[in-house]
N, C-alpha and C positions, 0 to 999 in steps of 0.2 A: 461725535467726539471731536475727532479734528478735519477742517474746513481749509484750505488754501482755494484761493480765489483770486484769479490772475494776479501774481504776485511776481513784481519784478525788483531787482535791485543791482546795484553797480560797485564793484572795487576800482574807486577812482574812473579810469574815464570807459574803463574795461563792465559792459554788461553784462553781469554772470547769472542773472535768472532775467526770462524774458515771456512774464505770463504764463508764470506756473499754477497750474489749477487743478488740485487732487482731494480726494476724502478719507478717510482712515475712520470708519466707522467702527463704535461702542465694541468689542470683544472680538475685533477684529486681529488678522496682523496682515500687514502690505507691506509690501515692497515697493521700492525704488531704486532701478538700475543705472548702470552707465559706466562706461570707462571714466578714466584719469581725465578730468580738466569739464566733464559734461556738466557741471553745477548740484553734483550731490551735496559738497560739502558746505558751499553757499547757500543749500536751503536749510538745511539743519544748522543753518548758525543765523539765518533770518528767522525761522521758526523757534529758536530758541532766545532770540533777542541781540546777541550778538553782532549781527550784520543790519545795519538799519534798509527796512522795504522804501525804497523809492514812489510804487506804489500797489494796491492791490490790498488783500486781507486776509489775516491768520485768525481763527475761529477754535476757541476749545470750550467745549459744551455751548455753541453759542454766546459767547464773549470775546471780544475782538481783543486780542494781544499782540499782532504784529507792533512792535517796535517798546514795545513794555522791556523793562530793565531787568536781564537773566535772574537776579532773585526774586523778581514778582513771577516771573514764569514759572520756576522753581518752586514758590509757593503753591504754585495751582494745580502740580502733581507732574509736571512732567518733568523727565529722567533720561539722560543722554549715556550710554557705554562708549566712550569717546574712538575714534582713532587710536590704536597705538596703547591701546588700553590705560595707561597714564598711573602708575601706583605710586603711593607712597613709600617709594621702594627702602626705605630704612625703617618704617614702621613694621608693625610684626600682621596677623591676618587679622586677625579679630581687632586691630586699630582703627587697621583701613575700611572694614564692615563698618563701625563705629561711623566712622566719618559721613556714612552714607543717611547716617539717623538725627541729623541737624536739623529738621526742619521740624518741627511740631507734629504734625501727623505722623512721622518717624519715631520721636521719641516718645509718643504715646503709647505706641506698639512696639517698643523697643526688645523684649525679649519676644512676644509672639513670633516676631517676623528673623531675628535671628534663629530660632530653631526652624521655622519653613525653608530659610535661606541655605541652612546647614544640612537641611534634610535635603533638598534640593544639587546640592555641592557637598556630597560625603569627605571627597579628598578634602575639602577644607577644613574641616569637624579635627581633621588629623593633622593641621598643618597653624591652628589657630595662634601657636606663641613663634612660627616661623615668619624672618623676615621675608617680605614679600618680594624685594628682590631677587632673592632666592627662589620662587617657583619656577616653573616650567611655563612657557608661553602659554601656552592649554591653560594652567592653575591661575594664572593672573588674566586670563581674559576670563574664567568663571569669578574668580574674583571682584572683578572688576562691573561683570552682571550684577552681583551677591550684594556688593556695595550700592550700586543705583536700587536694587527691588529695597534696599534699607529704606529708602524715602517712602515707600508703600505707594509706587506712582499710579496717576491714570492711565499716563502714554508712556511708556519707553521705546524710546529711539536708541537703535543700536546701529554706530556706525565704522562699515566694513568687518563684520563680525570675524569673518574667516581671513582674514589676511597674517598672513605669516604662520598658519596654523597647518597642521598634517588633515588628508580629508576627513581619519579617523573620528580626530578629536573633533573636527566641528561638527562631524554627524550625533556626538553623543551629548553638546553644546545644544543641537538642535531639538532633541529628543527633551531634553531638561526644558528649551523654550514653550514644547506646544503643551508640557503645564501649567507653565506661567500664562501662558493664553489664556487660559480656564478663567482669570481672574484680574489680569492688566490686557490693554490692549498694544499691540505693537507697532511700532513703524522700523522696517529695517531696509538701511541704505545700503547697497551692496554692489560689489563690482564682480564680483562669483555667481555669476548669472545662473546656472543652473541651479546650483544648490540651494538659492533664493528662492525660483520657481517653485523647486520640488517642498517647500515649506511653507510656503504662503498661500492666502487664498487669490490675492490681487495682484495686480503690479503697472507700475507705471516704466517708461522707459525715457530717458533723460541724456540729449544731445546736444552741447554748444550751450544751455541752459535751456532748451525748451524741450516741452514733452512732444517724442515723435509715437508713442504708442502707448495704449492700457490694454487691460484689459484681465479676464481670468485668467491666472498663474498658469493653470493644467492647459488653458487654451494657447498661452504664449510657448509655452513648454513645448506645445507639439507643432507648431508652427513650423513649416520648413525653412521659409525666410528669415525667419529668427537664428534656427538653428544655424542656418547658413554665415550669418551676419553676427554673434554673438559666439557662439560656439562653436564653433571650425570645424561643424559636421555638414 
């Protein structure tokens, strides 16, 4: 599915990835960890086109797209839940769903994938002529999924899924994800390290821009050193 292969790139004279090399294999979901400044956000914006790679190479299904223009990537099925969730906060719900179904393969499937979406996010079924500024942090980061699965992606990248959230709500975010698993594969960027673990199968861990660990989630999870080092047990 997806292929990074020592992939590096600079913000001006600053290196913020330095031989990044990860896989996110077909029906997969993996992680990607790391504090504030470690180069998460640098590779999901190289991998999505945004950031131009210096050098190295992005692969999906086998097709080389590092440095391709974010609507060709966009074409190719993949799907970003941005930071900060980003709505269209004067638009109503079912606008902002809308918006997510621009692409051809979206609007092909336009109503199928709205009733999955909705089946998926009940609260939003009840909130469709509400503006979206108006939800709840919880409702506009379901949202904000609702609208990226609109493209009917291959990859969705979800980044910092849990931030600003109560733990309740991202565990029931999470529950909602491992059915979207059944059927997209996932990459999720995350700085909530445990909850990461306890959801994924894989995970890589991301320092200064370079990878200092992978490995099985369950195996990182139980790791003392990790615990130590990440989680402040």
């Amino acid at each position: 599915m997806l292929e990074v292969k020592d992939l590096k790139a600079s913000i001006g004279e600053n290196r913020v990835l330095r031989g990044i090399s990860l896989e996110v294999p077909q029906g997969s979901s993996v992680a990607v960890l790391g504090a504030n400044g470690a180069g998460k956000s640098s590779l999901i914006r190289t991998i999505t086109g945004l950031l131009k790679a210096t050098s190295g190479k992005v692969l999906l299904n086998g097709e080389e797209i590092q440095n391709q223009p974010p609507h060709v990537i966009s074409r190719l099925g993949v799907a970003v839940v941005p930071e900060g969730r980003r709505m269209f906060a004067d638009m109503n719900v079912q606008d902002n769903l809308m918006m997510g179904a621009f692409l051809p393969r979206g609007r092909k499937m336009l109503d199928q994938t709205m009733e999955e979406v909705l089946s998926l996010f009940p609260v939003l079924k009840e909130r469709l002529d509400q503006r979206a500024g108006t939800l709840s942090g919880g409702e506009q980061q379901m949202l904000s999924i609702g609208r990226a699965l609109m493209s009917r992606p291959v990859l969705l990248i979800l980044d910092e899924l849990s931030l600003g959230l109560a733990p309740v709500i991202v565990q029931e975010i999470y529950r909602v994800l491992e059915k979207v698993r059944q059927r997209t594969t996932m990459l999720l960027v995350e700085q909530s390290v445990e909850m990461a673990l306890r959801n994924t199968s894989y995970a890589y861990l991301l320092e200064t821009g370079s990878l200092s660990r992978q490995g099985a989630s369950a195996d990182l999870l139980a790791d003392p050193g990790l615990k130590e080092a990440y989680l402040g047990l």
